[in-house]
C-alpha positions as CSV (number, residue, x, y, z in Angstrom):
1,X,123.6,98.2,128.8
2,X,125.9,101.5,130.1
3,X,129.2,101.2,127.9
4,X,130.6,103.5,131.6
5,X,131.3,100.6,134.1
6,X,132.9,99.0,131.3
7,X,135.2,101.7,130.5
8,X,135.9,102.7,133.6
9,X,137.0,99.1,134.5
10,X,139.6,99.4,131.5
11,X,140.9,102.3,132.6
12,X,141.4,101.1,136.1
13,X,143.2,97.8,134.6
14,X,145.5,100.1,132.5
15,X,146.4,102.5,135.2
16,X,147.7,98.9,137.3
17,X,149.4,97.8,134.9
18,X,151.5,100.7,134.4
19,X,151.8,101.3,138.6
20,X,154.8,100.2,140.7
21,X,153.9,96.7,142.2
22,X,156.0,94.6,144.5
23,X,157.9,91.8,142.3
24,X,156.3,88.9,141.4
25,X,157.4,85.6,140.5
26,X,157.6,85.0,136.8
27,X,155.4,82.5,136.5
28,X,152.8,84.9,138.5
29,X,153.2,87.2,136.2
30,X,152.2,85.3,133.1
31,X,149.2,84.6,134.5
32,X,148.1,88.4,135.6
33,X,149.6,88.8,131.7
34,X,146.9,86.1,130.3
35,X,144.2,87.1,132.9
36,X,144.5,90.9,131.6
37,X,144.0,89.8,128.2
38,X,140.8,88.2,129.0
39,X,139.6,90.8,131.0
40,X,139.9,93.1,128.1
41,X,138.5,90.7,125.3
42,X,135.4,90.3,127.4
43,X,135.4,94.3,128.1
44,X,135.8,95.0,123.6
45,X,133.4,92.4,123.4
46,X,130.3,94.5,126.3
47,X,131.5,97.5,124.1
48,X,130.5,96.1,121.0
49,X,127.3,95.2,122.3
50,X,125.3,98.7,122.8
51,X,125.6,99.4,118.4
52,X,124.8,95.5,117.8
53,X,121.3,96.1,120.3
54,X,120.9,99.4,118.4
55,X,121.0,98.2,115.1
56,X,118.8,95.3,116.0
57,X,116.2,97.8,116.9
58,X,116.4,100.5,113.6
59,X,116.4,97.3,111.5
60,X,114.4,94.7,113.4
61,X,115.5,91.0,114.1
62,X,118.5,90.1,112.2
63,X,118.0,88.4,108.7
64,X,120.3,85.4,108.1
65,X,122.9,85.5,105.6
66,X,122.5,85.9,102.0
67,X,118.7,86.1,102.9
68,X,116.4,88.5,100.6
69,X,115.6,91.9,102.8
70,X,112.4,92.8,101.5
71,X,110.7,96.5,101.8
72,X,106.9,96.5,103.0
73,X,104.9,97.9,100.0
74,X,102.6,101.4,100.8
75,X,99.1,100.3,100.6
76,X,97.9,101.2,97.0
77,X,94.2,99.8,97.5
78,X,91.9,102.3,95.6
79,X,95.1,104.3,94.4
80,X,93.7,106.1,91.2
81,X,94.5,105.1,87.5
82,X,98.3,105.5,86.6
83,X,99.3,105.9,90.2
84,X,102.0,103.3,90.1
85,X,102.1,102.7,86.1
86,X,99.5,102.3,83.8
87,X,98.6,99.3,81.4
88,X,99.0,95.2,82.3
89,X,101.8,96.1,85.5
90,X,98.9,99.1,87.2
91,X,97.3,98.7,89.9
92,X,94.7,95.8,89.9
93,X,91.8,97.8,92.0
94,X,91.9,101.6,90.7
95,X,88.8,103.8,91.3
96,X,85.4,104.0,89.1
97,X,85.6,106.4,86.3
98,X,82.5,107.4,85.0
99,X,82.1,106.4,81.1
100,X,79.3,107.7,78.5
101,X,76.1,105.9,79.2
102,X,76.5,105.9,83.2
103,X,73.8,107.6,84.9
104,X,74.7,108.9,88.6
105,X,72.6,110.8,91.3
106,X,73.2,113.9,92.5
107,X,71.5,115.2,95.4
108,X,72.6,118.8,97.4
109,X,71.7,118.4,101.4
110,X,70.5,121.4,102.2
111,X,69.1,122.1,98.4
112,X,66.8,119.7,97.5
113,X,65.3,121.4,94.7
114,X,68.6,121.3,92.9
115,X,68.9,117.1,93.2
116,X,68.8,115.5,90.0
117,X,69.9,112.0,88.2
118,X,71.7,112.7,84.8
119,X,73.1,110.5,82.2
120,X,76.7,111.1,81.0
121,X,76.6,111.6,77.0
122,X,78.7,110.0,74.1
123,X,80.7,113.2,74.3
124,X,80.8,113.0,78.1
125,X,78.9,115.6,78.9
126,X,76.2,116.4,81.5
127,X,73.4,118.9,81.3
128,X,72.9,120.1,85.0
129,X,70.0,122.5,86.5
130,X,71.0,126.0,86.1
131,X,74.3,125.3,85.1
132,X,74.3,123.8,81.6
133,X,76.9,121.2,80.4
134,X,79.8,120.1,82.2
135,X,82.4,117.3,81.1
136,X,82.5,114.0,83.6
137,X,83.8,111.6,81.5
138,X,87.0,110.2,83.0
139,X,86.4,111.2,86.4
140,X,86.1,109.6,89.9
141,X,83.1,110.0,92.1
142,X,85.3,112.1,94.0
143,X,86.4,114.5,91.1
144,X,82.8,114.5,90.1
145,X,81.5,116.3,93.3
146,X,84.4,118.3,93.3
147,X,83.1,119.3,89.7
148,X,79.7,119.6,90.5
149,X,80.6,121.8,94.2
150,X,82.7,124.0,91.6
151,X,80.0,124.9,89.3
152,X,77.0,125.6,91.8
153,X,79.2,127.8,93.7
154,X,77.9,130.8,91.6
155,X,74.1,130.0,92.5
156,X,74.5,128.2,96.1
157,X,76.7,129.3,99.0
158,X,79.1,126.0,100.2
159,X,77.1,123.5,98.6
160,X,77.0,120.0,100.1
161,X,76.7,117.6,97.4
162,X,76.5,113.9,97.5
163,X,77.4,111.3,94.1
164,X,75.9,108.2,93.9
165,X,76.2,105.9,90.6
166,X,73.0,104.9,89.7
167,X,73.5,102.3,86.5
168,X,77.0,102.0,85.1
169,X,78.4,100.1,82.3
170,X,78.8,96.5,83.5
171,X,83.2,94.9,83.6
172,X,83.2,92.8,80.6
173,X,86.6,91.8,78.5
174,X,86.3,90.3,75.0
175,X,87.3,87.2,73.4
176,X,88.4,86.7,70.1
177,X,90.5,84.4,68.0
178,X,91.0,80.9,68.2
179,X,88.7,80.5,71.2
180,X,85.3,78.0,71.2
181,X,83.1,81.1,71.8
182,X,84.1,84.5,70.9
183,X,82.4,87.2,72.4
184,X,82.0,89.6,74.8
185,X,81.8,88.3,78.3
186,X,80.9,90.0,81.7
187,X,83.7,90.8,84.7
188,X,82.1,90.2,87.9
189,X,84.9,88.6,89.6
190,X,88.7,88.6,89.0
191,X,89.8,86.6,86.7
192,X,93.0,85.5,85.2
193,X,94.3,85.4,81.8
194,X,93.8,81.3,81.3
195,X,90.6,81.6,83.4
196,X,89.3,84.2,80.7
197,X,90.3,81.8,77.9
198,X,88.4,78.8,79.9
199,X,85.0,80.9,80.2
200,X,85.3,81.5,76.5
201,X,85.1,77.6,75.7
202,X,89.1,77.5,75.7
203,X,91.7,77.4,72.7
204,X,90.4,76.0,69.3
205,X,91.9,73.1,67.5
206,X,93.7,75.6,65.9
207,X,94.9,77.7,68.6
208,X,98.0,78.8,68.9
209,X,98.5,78.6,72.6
210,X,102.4,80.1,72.8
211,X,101.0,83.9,71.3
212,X,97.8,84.8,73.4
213,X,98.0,88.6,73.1
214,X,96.2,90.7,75.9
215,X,94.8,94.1,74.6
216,X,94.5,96.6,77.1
217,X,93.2,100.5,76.9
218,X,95.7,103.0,78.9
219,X,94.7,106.1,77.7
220,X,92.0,107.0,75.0
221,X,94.6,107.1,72.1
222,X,96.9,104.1,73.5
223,X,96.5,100.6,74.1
224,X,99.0,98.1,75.7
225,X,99.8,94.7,74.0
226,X,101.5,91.8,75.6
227,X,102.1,88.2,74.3
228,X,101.9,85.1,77.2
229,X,102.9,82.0,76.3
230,X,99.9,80.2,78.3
231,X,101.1,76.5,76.6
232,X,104.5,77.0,78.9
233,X,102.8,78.7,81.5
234,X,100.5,75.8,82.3
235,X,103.8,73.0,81.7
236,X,105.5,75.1,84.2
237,X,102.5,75.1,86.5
238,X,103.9,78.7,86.8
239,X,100.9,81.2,87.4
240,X,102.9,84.2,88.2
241,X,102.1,85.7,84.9
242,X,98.6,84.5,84.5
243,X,97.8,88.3,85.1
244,X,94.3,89.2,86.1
245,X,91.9,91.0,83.7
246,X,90.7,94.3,84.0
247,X,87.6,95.8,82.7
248,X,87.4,96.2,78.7
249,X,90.5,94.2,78.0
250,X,91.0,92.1,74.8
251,X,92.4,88.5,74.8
252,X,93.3,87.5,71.1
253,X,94.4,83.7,70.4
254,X,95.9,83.6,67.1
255,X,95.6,80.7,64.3
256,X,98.7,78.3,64.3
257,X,101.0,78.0,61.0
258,X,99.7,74.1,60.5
259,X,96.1,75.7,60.3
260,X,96.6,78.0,58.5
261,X,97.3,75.5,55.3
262,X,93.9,75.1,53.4
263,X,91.5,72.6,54.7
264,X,90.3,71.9,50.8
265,X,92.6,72.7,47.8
266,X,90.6,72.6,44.3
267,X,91.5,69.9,41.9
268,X,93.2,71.8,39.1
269,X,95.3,73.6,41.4
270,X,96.4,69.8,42.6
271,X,97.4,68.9,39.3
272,X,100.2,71.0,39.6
273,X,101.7,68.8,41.9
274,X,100.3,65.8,40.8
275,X,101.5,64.0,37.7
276,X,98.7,61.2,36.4
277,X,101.2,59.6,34.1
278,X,103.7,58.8,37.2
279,X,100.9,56.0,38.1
């Protein structure tokens, strides 16, 4: 709405009330008096208006009060390792980075004679045609064509390369501890911390349930550790922090301090405690 009618009807209002008008009776003037004060009430309140209809539209509807205002997140899908922070608060999806054992494709469009499928070596390393050895261990399938476009550019002129990951090592995490089954077990889904601990045949008699530690890699010389209290977490029915695995993490359940007490203890080493003549 134009804040200029509004004015300019002000302004007109002022300008009579300071002209020279015939008398009035008094009781007529009380009432122009009251009906001035409304008609500038309503006017303040048009004025304020125009920045109330603005500010609807920078900040969207109004939010009642005391209400959370909450900030859309950027989409992070496929955002690379470390993008947002690494170890158990990362992101849950990041990008394929070849490892030592993987064996990827490579195949040029317009030179055939170059395409080749290599396998990635424990020092992660590839031997390529004409090239030699080149280090892909670590790297996204986008980094590796990158790599690969890099070191045939002495032999081919703008060479279009394509990636393609032929056999990779398989998403497992490992259980160990007080579980029914240790082991190493395969990641084909997501899966949650107490959903892990399930799939290994769940917590042992002696289990302590209140110190489940999560191991989890974050660089090669650093690893993450984090205790969850799963016996709380599942009283609580509070899955917030049942945080999802990711591939090659470690879920240790430690023993509990009653189990730890010998099952058996050897007779002479009972007759310390135990006097025969007190029977």
């Amino acid at each position: 709405m134009s804040c200029a009618p509004v004015r300019g009807l002000l302004s007109l209002l002022l300008e009579r009330a300071k002209g020279n008008e015939p008398a009035r009776p008094a009781g007529a003037s009380v009432v122009r008096f009251v009906f001035l004060i409304v008609i500038i009430t309503a006017a303040l309140y048009l004025l304020a208006q125009p920045a109330k209809v603005a500010g609807v539209q920078e900040g969207g509807h109004d939010a009642p009060a005391g209400a959370e205002t909450r900030i859309p997140a950027a989409n992070t899908e496929g955002a690379t390792d470390g993008a947002l922070s690494w170890g158990l608060t990362g992101e849950r999806r990041p990008l394929y980075r070849l490892h030592h054992s993987d064996v990827i494709d490579i195949s040029f469009t317009f030179s055939p004679e170059f395409d080749q499928t290599v396998t990635v070596l424990p020092d992660g390393s590839v031997w390529l045609k004409a090239v030699g050895s080149i280090r892909l261990e670590g790297k996204t399938l986008d980094e590796v064509r990158a790599t690969v476009r890099d070191a045939y550019k002495e032999i081919l002129r703008d060479p279009e390369v394509s990636i393609s990951v032929k056999d990779f090592e398989k998403p497992y995490f490992v259980a160990a501890g007080e579980v029914g089954h240790p082991g190493k077990y395969s990641l084909r889904a997501e899966t949650t911390l107490t959903e892990a601990v399930a799939i290994a045949g769940g917590f042992s008699p002696q289990a302590k349930h209140s110190q489940v530690v999560l191991f989890r890699q974050v660089s090669n010389q650093f690893a993450e550790a984090r205790v969850f209290n799963i016996k709380r977490l599942l009283q609580e029915r509070n899955l917030k922090e049942d945080v999802q695995l990711r591939p090659g993490d470690l879920v240790y359940v430690p023993q509990n301090r009653i189990s730890k007490v010998r099952k058996y203890i050897p007779l002479p080493n009972l007759g310390m405690y135990v006097n025969p003549t007190q029977f």
